[in-house]
GUMARDO-136958 format. One record per residue (C-alpha): residue in one letter; x, y, z. Coordinates in steps of 0.2 Angstrom, whole numbers, plus 5000, padded with zeros to 4 digits. Each point is the difference from the previous one (the first is absolute). Layout:
AXYZ
...
# end
This chain:
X500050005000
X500750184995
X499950125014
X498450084991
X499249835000
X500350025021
X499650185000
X498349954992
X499749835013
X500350135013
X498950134996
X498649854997
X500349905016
X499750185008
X502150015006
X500550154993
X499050174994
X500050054983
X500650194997
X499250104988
X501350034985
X500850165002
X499650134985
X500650164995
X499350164989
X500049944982
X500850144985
X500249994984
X501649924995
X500649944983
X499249884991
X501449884998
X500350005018
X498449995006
X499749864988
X501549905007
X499350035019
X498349924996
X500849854991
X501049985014
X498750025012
X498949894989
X501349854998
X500249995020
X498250015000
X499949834990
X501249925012
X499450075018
X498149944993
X500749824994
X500749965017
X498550095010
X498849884992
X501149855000
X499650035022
X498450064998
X499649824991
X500649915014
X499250115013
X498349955005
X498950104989
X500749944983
X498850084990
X500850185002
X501550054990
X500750174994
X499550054981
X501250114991
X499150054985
X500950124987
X499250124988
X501150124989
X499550154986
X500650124992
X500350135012
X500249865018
X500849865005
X499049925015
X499849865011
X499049965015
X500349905014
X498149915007
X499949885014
X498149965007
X499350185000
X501450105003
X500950094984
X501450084996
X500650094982
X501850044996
X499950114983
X501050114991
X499350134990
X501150074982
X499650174997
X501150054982
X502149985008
X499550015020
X498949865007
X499249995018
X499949845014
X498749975010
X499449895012
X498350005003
X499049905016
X498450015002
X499550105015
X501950035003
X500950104988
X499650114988
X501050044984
X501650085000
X500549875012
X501349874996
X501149865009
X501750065005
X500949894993
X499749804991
X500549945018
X498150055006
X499349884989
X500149885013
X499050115013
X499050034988
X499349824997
X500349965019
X498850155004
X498549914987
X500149845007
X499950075018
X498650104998
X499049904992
# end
């Protein structure tokens, strides 16, 4: 088991307390870079959500797994995080050279928020599966 994987057995078991990712105010930056932070964010994503459900499989309600469903246009690239009735959607907006991240949680934040860093992506799932 990664230390994620215990992370999330101890948040279930009811061992340890999730913290709410910490966020920052969100500005405009280049579009490049911005587009590199939310594939970069995205990609740990994918991982954190793989090993989270690979516990919450083995846990005793089986039925309940984080969703990570993508969506992407012409003008954002976005992804949202779902796990029972709790939300959360990581997005970035493209606005001709500068682009703007998000993070929007539903009853939480309000855009222009956005993780400090890809190193919150980890509260960030801890914080759905605990307050669910």
């Amino acid at each position: 088991m990664t230390p994620f994987m215990l992370a999330v057995r101890e948040v279930l078991d009811g061992q340890a307390t999730a913290l709410r990712p910490s966020v920052t105010g969100s500005a405009p930056v280049s579009a490049s870079a911005a587009a590199d932070a939310q594939v970069a964010i995205r990609s740990l994503a994918e991982q954190l959500v793989c090993e989270a459900n690979a516990v919450l499989r083995d846990a005793d309600d089986a039925t309940s797994v984080i969703t990570l469903d993508d969506e992407c246009g012409p003008d954002a690239l976005v992804f949202t995080l779902g796990y029972r009735n709790r939300s959360a959607q990581v997005r970035t907006d493209f606005r001709g050279r500068d682009a703007q991240a998000s993070l929007i949680i539903p009853g939480v934040t309000s855009p222009p928020r956005k993780l400090v860093s890809e190193a919150e992506v980890g509260a960030l799932v801890l914080s759905l599966i605990a307050d669910s």
